[in-house]
C-alpha positions as CSV (number, residue, x, y, z in Angstrom):
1,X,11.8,0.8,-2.0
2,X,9.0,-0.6,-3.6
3,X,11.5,-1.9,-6.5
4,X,13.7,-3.7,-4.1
5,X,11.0,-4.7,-2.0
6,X,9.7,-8.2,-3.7
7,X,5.8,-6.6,-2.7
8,X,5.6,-5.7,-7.0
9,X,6.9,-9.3,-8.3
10,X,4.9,-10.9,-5.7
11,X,1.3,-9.1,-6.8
12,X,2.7,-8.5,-10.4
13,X,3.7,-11.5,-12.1
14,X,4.5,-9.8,-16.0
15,X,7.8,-8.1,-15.8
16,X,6.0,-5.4,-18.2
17,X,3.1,-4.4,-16.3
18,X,5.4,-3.8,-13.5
19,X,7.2,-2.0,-15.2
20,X,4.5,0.6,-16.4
21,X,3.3,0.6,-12.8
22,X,7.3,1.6,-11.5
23,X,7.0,4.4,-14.3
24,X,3.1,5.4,-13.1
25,X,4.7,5.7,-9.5
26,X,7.6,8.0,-10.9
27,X,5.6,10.6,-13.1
28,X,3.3,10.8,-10.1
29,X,5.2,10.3,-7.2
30,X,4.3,13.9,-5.9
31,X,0.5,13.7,-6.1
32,X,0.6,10.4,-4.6
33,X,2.5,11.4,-2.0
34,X,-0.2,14.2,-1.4
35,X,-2.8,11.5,-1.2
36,X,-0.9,9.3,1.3
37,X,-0.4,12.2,3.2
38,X,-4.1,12.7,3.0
39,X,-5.8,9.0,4.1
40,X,-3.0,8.5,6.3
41,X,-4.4,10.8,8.7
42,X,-7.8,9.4,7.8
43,X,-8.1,6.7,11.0
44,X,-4.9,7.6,13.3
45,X,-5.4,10.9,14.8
46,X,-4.2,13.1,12.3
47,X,-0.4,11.3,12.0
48,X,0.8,11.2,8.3
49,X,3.9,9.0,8.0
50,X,1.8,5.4,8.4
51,X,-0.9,3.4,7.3
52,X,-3.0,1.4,9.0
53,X,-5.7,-1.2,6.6
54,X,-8.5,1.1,6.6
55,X,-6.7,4.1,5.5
56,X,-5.0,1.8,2.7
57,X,-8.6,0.6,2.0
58,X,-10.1,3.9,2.0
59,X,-7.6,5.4,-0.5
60,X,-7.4,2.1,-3.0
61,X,-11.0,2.4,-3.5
62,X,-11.9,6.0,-3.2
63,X,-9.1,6.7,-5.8
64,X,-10.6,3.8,-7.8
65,X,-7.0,1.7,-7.9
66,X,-9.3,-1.1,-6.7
67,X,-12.7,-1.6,-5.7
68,X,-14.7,-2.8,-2.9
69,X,-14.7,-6.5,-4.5
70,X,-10.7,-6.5,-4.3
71,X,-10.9,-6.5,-0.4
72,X,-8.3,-9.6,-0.5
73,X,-6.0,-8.1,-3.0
74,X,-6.0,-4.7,-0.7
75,X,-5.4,-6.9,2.5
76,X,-3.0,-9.4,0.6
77,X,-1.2,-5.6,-0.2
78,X,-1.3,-5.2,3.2
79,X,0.1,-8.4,5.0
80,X,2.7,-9.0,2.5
81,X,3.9,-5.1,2.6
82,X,4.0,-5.2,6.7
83,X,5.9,-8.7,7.1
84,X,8.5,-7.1,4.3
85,X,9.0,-4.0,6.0
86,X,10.6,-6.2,8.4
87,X,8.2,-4.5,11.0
88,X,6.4,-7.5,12.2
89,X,9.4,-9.0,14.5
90,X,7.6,-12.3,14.7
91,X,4.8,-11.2,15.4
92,X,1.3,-11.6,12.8
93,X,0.2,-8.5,11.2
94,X,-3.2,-7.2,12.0
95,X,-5.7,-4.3,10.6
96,X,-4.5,-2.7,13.2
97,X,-0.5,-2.7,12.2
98,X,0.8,-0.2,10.6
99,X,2.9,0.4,7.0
C-alpha cells in the first residue's frame, strides 16, 4: 500500500532512502504492526484498526521516528496519508479523522 500509495515519494524525495525505508518496513513489518496495534487503541476507546493524529503523534515520538520539533512533518504524514486513502470524500481532514 504504502509503495503504491504516492505518501513515500511525496515525504521522500531520494529514490534510495526510500528504498531502505520499504526494506525497514518489510524486516519489521510484524513488530510494527504490534505497535500500531498498540497506540491505536491509545485515544479511541480501545479500537485497533485506525489512527487518529494523536495516536500517530504519540507513537512517532515515543518510538523516536520523529520528535516533538517534527510536529509538521507528523501532521504533513497525516493530511497527505488521509486525503490518499481516498477517505476524505471532499471533505478536509482534521485531528480528529482517522487513517
Amino acid at each position: 500500500l504504502i509503495k503504491n500509495s504516492g505518501i513515500l515519494d511525496n515525504i521522500v524525495p531520494d529514490e534510495n532512502q526510500r528504498e531502505e525505508i520499504r526494506n525497514f518496513y518489510i524486516k519489521y513489518f510484524v513488530e510494527l504492526n504490534d505497535m500500531y496495534k498498540f497506540y491505536s487503541a491509545v485515544n479511541s476507546g480501545g479500537g485497533t484498526h485506525t489512527l487518529e493524529y494523536i495516536e500517530l503523534s504519540k507513537f512517532l515520538t515515543e518510538t523516536g521516528i520523529l520528535g516533538e520539533e517534527d510536529r509538521n512533518t507528523i501532521l504533513r504524514i497525516f493530511v497527505d496519508s488521509h486525503i490518499r486513502s481516498g477517505k476524505s470524500k471532499g471533505a478536509r481532514p482534521s485531528i480528529h479523522s482517522e487513517i
